[in-house]
N, C-alpha and C positions, 0 to 999 in steps of 0.2 A: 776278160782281161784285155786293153786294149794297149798297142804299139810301144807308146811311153812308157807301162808299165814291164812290160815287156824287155823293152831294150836295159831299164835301171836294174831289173832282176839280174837281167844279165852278167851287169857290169860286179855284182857280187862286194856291195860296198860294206864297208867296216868301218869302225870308230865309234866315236863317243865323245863325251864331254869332257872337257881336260885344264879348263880354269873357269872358274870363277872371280869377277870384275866388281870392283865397287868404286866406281869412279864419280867425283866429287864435286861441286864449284865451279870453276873456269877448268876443265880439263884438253890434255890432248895427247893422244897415245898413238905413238906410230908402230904396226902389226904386220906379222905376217907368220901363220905357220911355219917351225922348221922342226927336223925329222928331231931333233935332240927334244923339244916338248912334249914330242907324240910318243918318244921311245919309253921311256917309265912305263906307262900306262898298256900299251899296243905295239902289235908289230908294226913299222913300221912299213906304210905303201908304198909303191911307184907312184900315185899320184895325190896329190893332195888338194882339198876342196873343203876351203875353213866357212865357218856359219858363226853368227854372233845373234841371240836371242835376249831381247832387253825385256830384262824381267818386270822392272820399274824405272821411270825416268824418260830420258830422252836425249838422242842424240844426233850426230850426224857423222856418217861413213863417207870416206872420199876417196877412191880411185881414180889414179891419172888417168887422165884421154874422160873420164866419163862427171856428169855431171854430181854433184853431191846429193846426196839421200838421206833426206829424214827419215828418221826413225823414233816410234815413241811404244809405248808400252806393248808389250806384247809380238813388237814386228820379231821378222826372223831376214837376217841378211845375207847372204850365201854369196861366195867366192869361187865360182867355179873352177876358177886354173890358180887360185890361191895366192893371188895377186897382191901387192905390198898396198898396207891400204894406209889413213886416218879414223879414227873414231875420234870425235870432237865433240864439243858445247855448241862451237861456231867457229866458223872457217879462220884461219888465219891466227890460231895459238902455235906458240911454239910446240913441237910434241915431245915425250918422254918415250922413249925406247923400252918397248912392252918388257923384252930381257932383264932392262934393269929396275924393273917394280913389282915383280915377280919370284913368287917363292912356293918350293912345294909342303903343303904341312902337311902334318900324322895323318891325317884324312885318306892322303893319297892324291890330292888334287891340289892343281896351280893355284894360287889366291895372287889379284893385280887390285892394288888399291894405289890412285895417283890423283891429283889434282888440289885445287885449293879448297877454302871450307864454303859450304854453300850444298844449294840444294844434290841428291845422291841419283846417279843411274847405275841403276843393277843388271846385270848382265852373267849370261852363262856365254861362252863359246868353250866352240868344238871342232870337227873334223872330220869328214870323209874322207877313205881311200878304198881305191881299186889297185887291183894289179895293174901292168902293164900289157899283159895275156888280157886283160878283159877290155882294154880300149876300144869303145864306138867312138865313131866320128862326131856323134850328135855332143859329147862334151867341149869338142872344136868348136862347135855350131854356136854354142853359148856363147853371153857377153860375160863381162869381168867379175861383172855385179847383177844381184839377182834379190828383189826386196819381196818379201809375203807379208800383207797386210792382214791380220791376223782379223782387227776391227772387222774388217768389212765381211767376216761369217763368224759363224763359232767357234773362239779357240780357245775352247776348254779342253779339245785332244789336244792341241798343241802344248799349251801351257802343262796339260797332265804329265802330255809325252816326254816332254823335256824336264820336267823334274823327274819323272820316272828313270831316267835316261843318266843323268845328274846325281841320284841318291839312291836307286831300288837295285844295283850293281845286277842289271840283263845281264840275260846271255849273250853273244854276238848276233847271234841270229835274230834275236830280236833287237837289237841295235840298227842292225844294215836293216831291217821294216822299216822300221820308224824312217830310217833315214832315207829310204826311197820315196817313203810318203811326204815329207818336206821338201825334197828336190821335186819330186814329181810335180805338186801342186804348183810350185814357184815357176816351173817350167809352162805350166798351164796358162796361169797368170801372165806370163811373157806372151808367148804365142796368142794369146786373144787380142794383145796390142798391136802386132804386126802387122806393116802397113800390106794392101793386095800385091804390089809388086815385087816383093821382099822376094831373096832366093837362099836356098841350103836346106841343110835337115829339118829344120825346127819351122818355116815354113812348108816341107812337105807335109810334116805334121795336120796342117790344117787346110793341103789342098788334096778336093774331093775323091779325085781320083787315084790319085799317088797313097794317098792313106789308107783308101779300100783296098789297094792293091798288097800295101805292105801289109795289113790287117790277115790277109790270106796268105800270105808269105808265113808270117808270124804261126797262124794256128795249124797251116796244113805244111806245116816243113817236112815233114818223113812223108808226103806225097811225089811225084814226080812231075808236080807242076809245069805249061808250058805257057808260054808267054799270051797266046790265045787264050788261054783258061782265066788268066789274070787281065787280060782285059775286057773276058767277059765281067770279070769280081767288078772293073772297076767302073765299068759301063763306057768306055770309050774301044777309038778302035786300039789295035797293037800299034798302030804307028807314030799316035799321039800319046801314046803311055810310055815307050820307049822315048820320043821326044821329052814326054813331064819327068822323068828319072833321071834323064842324063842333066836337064837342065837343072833340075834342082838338086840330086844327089850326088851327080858326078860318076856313076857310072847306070848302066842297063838295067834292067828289072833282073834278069836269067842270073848274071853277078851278083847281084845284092840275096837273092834266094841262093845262091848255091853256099854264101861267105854265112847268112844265117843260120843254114843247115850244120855248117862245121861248127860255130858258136854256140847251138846248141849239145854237139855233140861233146864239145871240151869242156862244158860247164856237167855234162853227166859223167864225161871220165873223172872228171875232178869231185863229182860229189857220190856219186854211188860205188856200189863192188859190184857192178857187171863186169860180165867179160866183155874185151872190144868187139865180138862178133855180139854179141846181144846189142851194144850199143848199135853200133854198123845197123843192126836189122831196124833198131828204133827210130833212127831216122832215116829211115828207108832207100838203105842199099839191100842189096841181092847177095851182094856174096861181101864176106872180110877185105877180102884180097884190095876192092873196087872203094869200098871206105879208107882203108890203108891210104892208096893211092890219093884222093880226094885231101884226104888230111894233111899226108905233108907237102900237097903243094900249099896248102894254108897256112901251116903253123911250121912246114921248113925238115918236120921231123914224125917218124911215124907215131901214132896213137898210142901206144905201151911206153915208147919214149918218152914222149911229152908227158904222161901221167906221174911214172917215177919222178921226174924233173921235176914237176911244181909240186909233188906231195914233199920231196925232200927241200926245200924252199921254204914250204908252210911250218916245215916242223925245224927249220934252221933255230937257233935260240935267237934273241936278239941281244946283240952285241952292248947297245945300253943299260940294258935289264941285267948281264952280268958285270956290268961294272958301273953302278949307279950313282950317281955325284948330284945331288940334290944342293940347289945354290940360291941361297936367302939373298935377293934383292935388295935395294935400298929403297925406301918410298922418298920420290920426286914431287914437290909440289912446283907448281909452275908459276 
């Protein structure tokens, strides 16, 4: 399992697929996930990270500050920080306001049909969320917009995946997979384009040394790593590896390994029934007392605290879900 996989594991993503788009002719749809679409269906995240999969057709995605994006059969679009975007024919229609072309049927999912008569682009979109408790910085790191070319390998998972995702009603857990595997790849696909001088998370991804190091970070966390051992991993000395982390992560190697160790530990308080002295030993402290300590300087509050706190959170009902207002749209031709 390498770093990227790693780190999206972490973040413990959820969602699913929550309309279905059949957009027509000269279209143009202005978007943006908000918590009242997602609430029907999911609990609502702290953060949201909307994807649009064009089943058939073709279109184009526009986010301010970034250039526009084709997209044609099969692409998959991702919105990192969930950014207000366009999905167009071509630049420069007026747009229809997703809200008002939108409606939820028996199904249990959104259906968005808009535009004039003319040829059809089909589309699924969706939604990622994390917690707030599970923030990496590497979703900072990202741009706005995020395209995976599906053509350019085999996307017959994909295409399965997202029907499957779409109609075969998963379990969550197999939802956040799937959904690690889309963001992951797209993250991949970015990072091969980066130019050598580039700086932040998602080029230390792909510098030699920085990444062998976090690579050991990652599999040896309940060891008690020293900074000389990690730059034996990464083949330089400690003075240039501490140099490559601060310059491109913004803080130290010793930091980033002590903050991954807690990350680890609050994703096993949150998902197992250990006790916190079993967990404490699994990422290798010595004694409760010394993990105690460790943890809430990270998360503010001790480890039996923080645990009660986000299980009674996960099991909050959602406030939409008991008072559901399902609201049929008007179809906008433009």
């Amino acid at each position: 399992m390498d770093v990227l996989t790693d780190i999206l594991g972490s973040l413990r993503l959820t969602g699913g697929v929550i309309i279905d788009g059949q957009l027509t002719g000269e279209f143009c749809l202005s978007a943006q996930f908000t918590p009242e679409e997602c609430a029907p269906f999911f609990p609502v995240p702290d953060r949201l990270i909307g994807y649009h999969f064009i089943r058939s057709g073709d279109a184009i995605i526009q986010v301010q500050g970034q250039q526009p994006a084709p997209l044609a059969e099969g692409d998959i679009a991702i919105l990192p920080r969930n950014d207000h975007h366009l999905i167009t024919r071509r630049p420069g229609l007026p747009p229809a306001d997703a809200s008002d072309v939108v409606w939820i049927t028996e199904e249990g999912v959104h259906r968005i049909s808009t535009g004039t008569r003319g040829p059809a682009t089909q589309m699924w979109c969706g939604f990622l969320g994390t917690a707030k408790a599970n923030a990496h910085p590497i979703l900072d790191a990202l741009p706005p917009l995020l395209t995976l070319k599906t053509r350019k390998r085999n996307s017959d998972w994909l295409d399965g995946s997202l029907r499957f995702l779409a109609e075969g009603q998963p379990s969550p857990g197999v939802v956040s997979r799937l959904a690690e595997l889309f963001l992951a790849q797209a993250i991949r696909d970015y990072v091969d384009q980066l130019p050598a001088h580039s700086h932040g998370w998602l080029r230390a991804l792909a510098d030699p040394a920085v990444s062998r190091a976090l690579a050991a970070i990652h599999a040896r966390y309940a060891e008690n790593l020293t900074i000389e051992e990690l730059a034996k991993e990464a083949g330089v000395s400690r003075t240039v590896l501490g140099e490559r982390f601060v310059e491109l992560l913004g803080e130290p190697p010793m930091r980033y390994c002590g903050q991954w160790r807690m990350r680890t530990a609050a994703n096993l308080l949150r998902d197992d029934r250990q006790s916190t002295a079993n967990i404490a030993y699994a990422v290798g402290f010595n004694s409760e007392a010394a993990f105690n300590r460790a943890f809430k300087r990270e998360y503010g509050e001790p480890p039996a605290t923080w645990r009660k706190r986000v299980e009674a959170e996960e099991k909050r009902p959602n406030r939409r879900k008991e008072e559901p207002s399902p609201r049929r749209g008007v179809e906008k031709q433009l």
